[in-house]
mmCIF file as Biopython writes it, N, C-alpha, C and O atoms, coordinates in Angstrom:
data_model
#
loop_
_atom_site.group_PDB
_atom_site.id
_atom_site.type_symbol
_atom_site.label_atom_id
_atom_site.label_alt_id
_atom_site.label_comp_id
_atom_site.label_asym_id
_atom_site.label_entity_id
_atom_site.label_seq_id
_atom_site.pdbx_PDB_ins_code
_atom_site.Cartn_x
_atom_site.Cartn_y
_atom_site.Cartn_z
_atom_site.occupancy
_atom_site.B_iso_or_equiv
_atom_site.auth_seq_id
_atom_site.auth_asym_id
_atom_site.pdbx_PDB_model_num
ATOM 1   N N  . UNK A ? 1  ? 7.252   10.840  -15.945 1.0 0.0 1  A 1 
ATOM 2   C CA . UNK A ? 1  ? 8.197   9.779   -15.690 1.0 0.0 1  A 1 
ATOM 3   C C  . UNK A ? 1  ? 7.723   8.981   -14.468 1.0 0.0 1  A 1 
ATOM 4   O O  . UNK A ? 1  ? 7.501   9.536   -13.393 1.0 0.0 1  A 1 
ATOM 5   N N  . UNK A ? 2  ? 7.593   7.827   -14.639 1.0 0.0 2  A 1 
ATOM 6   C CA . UNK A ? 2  ? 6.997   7.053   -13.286 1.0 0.0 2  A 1 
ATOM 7   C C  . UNK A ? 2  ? 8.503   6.239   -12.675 1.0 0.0 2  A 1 
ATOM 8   O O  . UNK A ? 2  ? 9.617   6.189   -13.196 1.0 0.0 2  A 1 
ATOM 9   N N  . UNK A ? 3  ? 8.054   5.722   -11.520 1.0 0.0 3  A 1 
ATOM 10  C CA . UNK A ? 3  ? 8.989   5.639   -10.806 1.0 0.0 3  A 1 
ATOM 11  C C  . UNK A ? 3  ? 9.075   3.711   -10.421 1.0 0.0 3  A 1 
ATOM 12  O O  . UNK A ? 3  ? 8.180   2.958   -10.036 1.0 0.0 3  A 1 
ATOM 13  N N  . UNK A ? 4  ? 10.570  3.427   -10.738 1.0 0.0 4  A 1 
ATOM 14  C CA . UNK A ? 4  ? 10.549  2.129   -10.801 1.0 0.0 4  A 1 
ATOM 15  C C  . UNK A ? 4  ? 10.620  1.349   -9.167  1.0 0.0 4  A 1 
ATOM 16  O O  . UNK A ? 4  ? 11.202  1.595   -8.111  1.0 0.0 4  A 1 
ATOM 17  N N  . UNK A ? 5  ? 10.242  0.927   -9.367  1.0 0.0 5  A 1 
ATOM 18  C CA . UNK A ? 5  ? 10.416  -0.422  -8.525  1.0 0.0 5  A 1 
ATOM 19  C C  . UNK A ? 5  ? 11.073  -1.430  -8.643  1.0 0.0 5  A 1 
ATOM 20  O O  . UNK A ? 5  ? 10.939  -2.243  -9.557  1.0 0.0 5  A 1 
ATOM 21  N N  . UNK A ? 6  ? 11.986  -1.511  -7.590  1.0 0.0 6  A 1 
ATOM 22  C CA . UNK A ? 6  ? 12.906  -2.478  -7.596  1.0 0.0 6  A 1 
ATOM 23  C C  . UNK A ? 6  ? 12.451  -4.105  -6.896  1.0 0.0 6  A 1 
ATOM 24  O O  . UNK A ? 6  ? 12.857  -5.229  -7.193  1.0 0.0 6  A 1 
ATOM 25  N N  . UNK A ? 7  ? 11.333  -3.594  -5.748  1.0 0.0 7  A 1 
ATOM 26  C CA . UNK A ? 7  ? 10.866  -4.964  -4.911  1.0 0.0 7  A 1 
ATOM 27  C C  . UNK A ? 7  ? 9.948   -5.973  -5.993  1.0 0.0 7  A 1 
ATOM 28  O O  . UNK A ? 7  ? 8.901   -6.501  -5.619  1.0 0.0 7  A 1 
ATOM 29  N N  . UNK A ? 8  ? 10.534  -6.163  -7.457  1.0 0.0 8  A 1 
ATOM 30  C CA . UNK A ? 8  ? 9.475   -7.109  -7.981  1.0 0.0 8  A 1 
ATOM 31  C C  . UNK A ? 8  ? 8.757   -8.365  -7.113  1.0 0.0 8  A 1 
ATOM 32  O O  . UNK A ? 8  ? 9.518   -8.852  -6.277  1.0 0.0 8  A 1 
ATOM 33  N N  . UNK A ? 9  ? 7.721   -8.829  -7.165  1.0 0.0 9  A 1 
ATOM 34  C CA . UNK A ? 9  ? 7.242   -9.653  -6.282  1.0 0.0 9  A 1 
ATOM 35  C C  . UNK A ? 9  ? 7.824   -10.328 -4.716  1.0 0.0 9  A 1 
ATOM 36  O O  . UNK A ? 9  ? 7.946   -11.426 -4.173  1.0 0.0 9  A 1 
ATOM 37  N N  . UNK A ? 10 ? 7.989   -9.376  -4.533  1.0 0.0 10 A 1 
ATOM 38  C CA . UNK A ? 10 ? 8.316   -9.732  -3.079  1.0 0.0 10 A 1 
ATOM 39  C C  . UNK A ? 10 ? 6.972   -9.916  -1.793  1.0 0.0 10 A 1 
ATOM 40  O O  . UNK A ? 10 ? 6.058   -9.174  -1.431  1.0 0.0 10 A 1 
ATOM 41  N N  . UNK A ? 11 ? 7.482   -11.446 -1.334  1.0 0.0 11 A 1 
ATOM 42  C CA . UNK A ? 11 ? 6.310   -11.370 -0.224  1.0 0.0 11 A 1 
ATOM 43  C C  . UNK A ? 11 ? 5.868   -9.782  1.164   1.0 0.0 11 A 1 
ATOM 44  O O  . UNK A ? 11 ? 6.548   -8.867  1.628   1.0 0.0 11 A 1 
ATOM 45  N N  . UNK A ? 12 ? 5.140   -10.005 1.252   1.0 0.0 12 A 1 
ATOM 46  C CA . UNK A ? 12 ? 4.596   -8.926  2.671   1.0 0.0 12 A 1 
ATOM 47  C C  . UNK A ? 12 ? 5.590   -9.673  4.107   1.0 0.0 12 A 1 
ATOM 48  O O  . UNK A ? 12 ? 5.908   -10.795 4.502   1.0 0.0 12 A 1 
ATOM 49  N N  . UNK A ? 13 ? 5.756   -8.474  4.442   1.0 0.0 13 A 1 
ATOM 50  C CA . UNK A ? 13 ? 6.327   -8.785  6.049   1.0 0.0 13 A 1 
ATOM 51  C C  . UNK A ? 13 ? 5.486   -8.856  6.757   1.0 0.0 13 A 1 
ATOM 52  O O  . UNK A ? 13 ? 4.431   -8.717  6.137   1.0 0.0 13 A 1 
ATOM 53  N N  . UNK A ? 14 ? 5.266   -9.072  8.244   1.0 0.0 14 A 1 
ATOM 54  C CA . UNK A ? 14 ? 4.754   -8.857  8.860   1.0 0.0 14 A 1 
ATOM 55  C C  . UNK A ? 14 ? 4.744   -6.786  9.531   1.0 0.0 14 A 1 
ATOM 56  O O  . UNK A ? 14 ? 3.862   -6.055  9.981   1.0 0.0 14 A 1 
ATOM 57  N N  . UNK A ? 15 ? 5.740   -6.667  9.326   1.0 0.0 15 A 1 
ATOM 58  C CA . UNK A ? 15 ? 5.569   -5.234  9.839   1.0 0.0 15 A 1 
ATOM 59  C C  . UNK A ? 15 ? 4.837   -4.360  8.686   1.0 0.0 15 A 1 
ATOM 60  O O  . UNK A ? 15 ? 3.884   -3.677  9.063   1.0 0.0 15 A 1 
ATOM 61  N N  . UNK A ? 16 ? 5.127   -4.325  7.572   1.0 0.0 16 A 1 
ATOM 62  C CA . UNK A ? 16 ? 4.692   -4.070  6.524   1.0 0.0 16 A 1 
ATOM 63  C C  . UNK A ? 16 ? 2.895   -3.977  6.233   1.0 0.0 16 A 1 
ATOM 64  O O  . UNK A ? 16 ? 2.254   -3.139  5.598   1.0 0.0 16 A 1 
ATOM 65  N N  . UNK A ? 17 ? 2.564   -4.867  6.776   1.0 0.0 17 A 1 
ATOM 66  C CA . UNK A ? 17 ? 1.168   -5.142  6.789   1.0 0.0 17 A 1 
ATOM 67  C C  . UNK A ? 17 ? 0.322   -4.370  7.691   1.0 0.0 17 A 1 
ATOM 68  O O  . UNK A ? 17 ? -0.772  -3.838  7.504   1.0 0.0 17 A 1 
ATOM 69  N N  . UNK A ? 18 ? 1.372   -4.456  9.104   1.0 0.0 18 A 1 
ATOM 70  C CA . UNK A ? 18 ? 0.731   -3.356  10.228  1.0 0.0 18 A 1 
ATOM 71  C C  . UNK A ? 18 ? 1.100   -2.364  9.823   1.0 0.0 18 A 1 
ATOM 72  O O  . UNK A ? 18 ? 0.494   -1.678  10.646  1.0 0.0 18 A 1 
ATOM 73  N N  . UNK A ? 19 ? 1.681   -1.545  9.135   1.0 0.0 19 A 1 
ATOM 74  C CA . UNK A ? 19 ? 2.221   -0.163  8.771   1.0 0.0 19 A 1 
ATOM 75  C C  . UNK A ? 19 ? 0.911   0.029   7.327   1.0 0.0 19 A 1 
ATOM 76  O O  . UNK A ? 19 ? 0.671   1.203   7.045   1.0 0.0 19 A 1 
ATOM 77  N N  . UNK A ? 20 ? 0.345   -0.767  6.715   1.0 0.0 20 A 1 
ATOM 78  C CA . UNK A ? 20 ? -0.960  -0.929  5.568   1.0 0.0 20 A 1 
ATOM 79  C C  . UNK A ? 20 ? -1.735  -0.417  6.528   1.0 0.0 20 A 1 
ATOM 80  O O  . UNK A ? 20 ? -1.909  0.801   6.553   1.0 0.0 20 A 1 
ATOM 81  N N  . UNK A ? 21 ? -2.389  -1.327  7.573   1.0 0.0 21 A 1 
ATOM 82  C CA . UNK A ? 21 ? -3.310  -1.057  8.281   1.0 0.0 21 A 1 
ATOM 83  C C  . UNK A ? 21 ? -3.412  -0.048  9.027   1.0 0.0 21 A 1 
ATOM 84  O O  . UNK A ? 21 ? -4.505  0.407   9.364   1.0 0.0 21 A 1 
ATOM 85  N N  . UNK A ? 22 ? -2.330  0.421   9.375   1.0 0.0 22 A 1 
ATOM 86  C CA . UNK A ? 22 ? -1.984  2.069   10.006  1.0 0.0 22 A 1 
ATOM 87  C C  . UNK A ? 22 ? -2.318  3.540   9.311   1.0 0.0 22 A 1 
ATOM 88  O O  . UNK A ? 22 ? -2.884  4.623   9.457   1.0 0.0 22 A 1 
ATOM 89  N N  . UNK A ? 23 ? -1.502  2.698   8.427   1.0 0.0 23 A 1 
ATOM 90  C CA . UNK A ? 23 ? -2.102  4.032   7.366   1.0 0.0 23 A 1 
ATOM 91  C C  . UNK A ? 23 ? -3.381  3.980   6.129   1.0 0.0 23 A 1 
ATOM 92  O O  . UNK A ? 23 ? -3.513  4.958   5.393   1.0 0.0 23 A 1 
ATOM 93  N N  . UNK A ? 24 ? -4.037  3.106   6.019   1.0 0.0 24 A 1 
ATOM 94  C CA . UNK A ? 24 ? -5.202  3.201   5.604   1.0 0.0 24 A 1 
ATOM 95  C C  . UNK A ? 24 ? -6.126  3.240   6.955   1.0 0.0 24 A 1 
ATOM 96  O O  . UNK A ? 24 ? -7.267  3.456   6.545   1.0 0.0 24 A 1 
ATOM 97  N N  . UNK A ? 25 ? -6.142  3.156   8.022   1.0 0.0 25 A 1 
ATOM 98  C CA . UNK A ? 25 ? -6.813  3.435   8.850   1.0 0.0 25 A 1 
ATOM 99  C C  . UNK A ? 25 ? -6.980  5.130   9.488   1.0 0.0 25 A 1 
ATOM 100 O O  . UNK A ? 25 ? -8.042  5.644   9.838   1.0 0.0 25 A 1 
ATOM 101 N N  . UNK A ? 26 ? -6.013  5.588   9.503   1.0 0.0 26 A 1 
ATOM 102 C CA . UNK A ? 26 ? -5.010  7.013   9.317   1.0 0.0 26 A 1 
ATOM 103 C C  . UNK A ? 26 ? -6.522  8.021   8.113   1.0 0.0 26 A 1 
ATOM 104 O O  . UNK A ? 26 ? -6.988  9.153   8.244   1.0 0.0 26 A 1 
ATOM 105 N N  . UNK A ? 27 ? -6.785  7.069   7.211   1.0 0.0 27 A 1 
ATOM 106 C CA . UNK A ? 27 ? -7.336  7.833   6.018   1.0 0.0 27 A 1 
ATOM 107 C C  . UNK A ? 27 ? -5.947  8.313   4.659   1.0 0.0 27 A 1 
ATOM 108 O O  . UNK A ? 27 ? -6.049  9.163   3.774   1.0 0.0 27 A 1 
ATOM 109 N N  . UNK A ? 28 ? -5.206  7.743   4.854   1.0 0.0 28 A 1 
ATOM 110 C CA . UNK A ? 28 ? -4.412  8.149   3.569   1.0 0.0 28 A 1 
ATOM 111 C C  . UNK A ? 28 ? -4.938  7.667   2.086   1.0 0.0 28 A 1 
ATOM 112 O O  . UNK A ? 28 ? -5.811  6.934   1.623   1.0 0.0 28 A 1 
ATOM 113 N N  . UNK A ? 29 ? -3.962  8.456   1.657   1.0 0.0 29 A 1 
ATOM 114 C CA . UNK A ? 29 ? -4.433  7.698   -0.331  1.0 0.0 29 A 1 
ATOM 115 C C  . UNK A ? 29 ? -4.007  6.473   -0.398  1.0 0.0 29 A 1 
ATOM 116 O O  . UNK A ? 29 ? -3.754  5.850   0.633   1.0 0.0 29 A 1 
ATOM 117 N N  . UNK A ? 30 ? -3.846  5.879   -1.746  1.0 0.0 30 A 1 
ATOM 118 C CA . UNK A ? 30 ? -3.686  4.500   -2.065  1.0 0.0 30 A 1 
ATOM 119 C C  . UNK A ? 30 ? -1.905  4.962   -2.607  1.0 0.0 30 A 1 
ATOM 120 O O  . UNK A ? 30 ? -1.019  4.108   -2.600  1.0 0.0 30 A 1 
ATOM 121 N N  . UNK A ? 31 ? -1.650  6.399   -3.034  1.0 0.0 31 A 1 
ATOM 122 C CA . UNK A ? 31 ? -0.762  6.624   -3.722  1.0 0.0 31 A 1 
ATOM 123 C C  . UNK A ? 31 ? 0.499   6.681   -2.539  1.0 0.0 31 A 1 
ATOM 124 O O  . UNK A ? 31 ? 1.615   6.199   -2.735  1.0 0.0 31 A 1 
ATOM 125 N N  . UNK A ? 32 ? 0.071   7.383   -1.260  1.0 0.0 32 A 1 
ATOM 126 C CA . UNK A ? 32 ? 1.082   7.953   -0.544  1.0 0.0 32 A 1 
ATOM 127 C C  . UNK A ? 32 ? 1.320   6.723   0.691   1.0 0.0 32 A 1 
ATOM 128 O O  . UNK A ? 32 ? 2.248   6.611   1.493   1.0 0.0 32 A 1 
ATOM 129 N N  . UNK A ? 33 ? 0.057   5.840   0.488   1.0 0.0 33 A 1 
ATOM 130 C CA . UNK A ? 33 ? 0.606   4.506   1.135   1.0 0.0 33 A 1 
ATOM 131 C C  . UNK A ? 33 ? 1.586   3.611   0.995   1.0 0.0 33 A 1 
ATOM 132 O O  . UNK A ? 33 ? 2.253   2.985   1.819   1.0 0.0 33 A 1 
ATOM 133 N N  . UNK A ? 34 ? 1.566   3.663   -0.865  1.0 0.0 34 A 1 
ATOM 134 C CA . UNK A ? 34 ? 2.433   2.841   -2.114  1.0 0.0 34 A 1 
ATOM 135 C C  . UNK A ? 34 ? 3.809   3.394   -1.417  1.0 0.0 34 A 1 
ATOM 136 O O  . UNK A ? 34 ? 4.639   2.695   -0.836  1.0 0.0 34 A 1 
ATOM 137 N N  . UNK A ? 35 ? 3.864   4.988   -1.635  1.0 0.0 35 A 1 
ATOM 138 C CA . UNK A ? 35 ? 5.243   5.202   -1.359  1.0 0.0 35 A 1 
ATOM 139 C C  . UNK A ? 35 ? 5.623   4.894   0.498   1.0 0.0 35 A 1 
ATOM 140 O O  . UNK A ? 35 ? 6.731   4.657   0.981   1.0 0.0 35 A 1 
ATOM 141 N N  . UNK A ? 36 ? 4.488   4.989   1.116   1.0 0.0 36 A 1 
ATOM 142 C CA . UNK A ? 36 ? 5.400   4.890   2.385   1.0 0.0 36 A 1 
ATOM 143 C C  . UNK A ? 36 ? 5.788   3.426   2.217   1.0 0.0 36 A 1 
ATOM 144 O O  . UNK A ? 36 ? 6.407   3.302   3.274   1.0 0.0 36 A 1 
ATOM 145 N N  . UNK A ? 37 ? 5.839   2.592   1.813   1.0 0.0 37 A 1 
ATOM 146 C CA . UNK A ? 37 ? 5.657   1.307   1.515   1.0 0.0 37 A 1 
ATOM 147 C C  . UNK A ? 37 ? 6.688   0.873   0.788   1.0 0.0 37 A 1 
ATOM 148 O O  . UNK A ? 37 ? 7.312   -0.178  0.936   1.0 0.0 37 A 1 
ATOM 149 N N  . UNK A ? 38 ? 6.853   1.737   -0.021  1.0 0.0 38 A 1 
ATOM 150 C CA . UNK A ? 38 ? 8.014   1.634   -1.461  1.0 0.0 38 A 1 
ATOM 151 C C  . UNK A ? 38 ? 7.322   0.272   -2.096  1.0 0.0 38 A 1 
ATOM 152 O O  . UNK A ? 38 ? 8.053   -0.711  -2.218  1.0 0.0 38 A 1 
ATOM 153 N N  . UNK A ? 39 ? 6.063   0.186   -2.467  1.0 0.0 39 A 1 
ATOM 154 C CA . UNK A ? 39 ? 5.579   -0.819  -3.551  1.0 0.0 39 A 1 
ATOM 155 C C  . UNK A ? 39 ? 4.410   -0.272  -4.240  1.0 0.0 39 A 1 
ATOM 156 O O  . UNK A ? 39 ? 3.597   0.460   -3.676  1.0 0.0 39 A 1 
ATOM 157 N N  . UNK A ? 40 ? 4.330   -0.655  -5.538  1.0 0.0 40 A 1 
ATOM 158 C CA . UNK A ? 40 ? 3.388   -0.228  -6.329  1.0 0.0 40 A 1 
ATOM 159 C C  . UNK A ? 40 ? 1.970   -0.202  -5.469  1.0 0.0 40 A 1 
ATOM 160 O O  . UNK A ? 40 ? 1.703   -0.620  -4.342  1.0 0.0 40 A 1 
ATOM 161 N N  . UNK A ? 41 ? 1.105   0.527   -6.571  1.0 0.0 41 A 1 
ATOM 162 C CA . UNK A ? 41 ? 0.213   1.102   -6.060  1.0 0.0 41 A 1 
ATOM 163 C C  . UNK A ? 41 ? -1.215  -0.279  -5.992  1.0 0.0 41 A 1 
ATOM 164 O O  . UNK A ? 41 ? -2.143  -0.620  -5.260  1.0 0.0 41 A 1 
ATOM 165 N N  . UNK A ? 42 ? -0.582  -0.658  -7.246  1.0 0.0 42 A 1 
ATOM 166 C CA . UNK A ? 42 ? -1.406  -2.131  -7.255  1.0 0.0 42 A 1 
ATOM 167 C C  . UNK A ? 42 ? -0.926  -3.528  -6.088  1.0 0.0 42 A 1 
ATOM 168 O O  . UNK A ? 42 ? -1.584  -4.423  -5.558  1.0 0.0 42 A 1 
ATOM 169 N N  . UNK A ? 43 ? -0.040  -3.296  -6.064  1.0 0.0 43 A 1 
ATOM 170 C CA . UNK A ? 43 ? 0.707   -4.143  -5.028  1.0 0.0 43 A 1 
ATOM 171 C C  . UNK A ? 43 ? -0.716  -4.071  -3.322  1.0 0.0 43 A 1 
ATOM 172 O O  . UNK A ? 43 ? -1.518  -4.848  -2.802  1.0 0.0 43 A 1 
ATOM 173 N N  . UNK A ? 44 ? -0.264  -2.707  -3.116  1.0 0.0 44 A 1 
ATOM 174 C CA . UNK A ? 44 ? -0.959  -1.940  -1.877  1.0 0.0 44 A 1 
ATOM 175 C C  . UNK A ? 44 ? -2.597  -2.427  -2.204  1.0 0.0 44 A 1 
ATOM 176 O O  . UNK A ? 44 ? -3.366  -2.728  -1.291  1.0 0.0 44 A 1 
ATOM 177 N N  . UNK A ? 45 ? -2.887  -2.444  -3.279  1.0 0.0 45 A 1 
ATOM 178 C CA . UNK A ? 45 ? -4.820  -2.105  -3.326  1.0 0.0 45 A 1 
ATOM 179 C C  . UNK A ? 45 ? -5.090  -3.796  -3.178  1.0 0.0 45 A 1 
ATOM 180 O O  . UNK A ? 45 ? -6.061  -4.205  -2.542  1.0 0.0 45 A 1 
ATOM 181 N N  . UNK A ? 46 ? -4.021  -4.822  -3.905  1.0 0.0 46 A 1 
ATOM 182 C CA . UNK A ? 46 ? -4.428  -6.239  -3.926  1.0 0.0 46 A 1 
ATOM 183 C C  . UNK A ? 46 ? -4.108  -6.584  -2.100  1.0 0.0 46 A 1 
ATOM 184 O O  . UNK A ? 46 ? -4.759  -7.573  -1.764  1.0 0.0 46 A 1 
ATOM 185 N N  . UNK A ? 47 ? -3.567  -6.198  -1.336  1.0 0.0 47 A 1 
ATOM 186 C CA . UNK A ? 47 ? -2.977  -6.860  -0.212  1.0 0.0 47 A 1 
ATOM 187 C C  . UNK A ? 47 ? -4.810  -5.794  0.111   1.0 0.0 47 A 1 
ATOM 188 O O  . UNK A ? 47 ? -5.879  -6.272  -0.271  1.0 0.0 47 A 1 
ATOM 189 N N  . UNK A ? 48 ? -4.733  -4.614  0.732   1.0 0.0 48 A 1 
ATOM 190 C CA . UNK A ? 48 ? -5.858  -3.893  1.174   1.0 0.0 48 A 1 
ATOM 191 C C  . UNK A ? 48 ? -7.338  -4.417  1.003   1.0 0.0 48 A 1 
ATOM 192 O O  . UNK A ? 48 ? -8.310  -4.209  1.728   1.0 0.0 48 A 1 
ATOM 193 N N  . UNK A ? 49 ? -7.219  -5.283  -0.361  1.0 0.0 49 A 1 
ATOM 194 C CA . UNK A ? 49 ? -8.729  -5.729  -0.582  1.0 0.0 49 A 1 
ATOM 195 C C  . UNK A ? 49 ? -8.247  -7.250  0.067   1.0 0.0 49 A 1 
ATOM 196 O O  . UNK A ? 49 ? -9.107  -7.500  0.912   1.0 0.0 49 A 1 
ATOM 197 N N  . UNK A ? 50 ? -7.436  -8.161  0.045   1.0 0.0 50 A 1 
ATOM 198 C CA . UNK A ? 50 ? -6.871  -9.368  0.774   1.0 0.0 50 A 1 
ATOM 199 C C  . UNK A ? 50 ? -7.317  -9.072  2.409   1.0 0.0 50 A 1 
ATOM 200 O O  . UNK A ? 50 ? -8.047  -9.788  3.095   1.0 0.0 50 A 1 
ATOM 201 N N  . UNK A ? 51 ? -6.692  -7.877  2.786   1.0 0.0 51 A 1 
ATOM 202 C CA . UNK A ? 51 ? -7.235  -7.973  4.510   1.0 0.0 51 A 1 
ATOM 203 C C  . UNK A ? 51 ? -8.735  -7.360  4.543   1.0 0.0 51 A 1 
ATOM 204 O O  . UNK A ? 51 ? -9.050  -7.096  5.703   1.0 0.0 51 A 1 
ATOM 205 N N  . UNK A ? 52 ? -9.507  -7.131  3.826   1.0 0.0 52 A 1 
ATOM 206 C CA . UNK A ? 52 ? -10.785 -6.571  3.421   1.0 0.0 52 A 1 
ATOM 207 C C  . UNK A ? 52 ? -10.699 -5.080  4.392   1.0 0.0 52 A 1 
ATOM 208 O O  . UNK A ? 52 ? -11.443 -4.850  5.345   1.0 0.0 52 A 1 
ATOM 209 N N  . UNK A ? 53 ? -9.480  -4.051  3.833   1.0 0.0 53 A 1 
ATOM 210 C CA . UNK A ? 53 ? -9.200  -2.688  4.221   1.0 0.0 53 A 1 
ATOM 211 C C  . UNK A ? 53 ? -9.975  -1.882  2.799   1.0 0.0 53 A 1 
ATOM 212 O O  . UNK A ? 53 ? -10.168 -2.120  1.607   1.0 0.0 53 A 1 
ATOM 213 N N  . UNK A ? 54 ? -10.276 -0.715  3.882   1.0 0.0 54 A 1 
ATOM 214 C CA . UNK A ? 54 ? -10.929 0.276   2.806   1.0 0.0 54 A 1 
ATOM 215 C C  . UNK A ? 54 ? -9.902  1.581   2.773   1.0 0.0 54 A 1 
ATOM 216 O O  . UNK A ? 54 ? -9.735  2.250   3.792   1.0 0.0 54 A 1 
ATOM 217 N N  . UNK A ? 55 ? -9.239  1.888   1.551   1.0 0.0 55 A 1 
ATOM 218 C CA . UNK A ? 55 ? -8.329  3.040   1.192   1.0 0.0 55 A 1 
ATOM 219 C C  . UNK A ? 55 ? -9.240  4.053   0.947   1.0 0.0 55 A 1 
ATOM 220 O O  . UNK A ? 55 ? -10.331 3.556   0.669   1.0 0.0 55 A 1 
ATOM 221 N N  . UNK A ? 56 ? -9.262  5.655   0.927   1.0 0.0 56 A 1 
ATOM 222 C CA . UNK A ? 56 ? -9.988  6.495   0.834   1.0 0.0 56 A 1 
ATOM 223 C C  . UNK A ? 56 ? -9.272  6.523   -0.670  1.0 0.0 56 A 1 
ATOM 224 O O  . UNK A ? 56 ? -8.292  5.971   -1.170  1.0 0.0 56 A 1 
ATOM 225 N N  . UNK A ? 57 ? -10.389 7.559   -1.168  1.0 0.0 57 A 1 
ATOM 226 C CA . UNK A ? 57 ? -9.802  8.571   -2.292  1.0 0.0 57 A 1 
ATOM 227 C C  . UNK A ? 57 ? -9.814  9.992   -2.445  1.0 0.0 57 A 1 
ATOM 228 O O  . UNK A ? 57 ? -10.809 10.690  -2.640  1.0 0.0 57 A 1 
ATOM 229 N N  . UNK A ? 58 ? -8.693  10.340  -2.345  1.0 0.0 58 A 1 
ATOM 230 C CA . UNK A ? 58 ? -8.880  11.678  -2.600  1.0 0.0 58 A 1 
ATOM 231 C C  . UNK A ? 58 ? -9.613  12.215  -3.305  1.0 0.0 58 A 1 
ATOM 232 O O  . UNK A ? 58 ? -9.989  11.401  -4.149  1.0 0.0 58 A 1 
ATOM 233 N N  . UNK A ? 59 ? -10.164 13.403  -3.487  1.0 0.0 59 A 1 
ATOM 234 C CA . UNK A ? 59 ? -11.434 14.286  -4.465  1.0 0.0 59 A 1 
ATOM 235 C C  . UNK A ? 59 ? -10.614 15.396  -4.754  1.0 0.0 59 A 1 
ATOM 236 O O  . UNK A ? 59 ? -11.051 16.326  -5.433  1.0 0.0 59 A 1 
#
């Protein structure tokens, strides 16, 4: 069962963006960023490649 999202296209905040960069800097997943975030996972990877951030992947 996947989990809905309610923020359909909603712009980025400014805090939001520093809390991206925090935690992909941190080394987190792409998955547990989405949720600290509460936005899809694609949402997170299009903004991450936009500020030219590198997400790890888990193995």
């Amino acid at each position: 069962m996947s989990e809905k999202f309610e923020r359909h296209r909603q712009p980025w905040r400014q805090d939001e963006i520093q809390k991206l960069h925090l935690l992909a800097g941190k080394g987190m997943s792409l998955r547990a960023i989405a949720r600290a975030l509460t936005r899809s996972e694609e949402s997170v990877k299009d903004r991450a490649k936009q500020d030219r951030l590198t997400i790890s992947k888990l193995r």
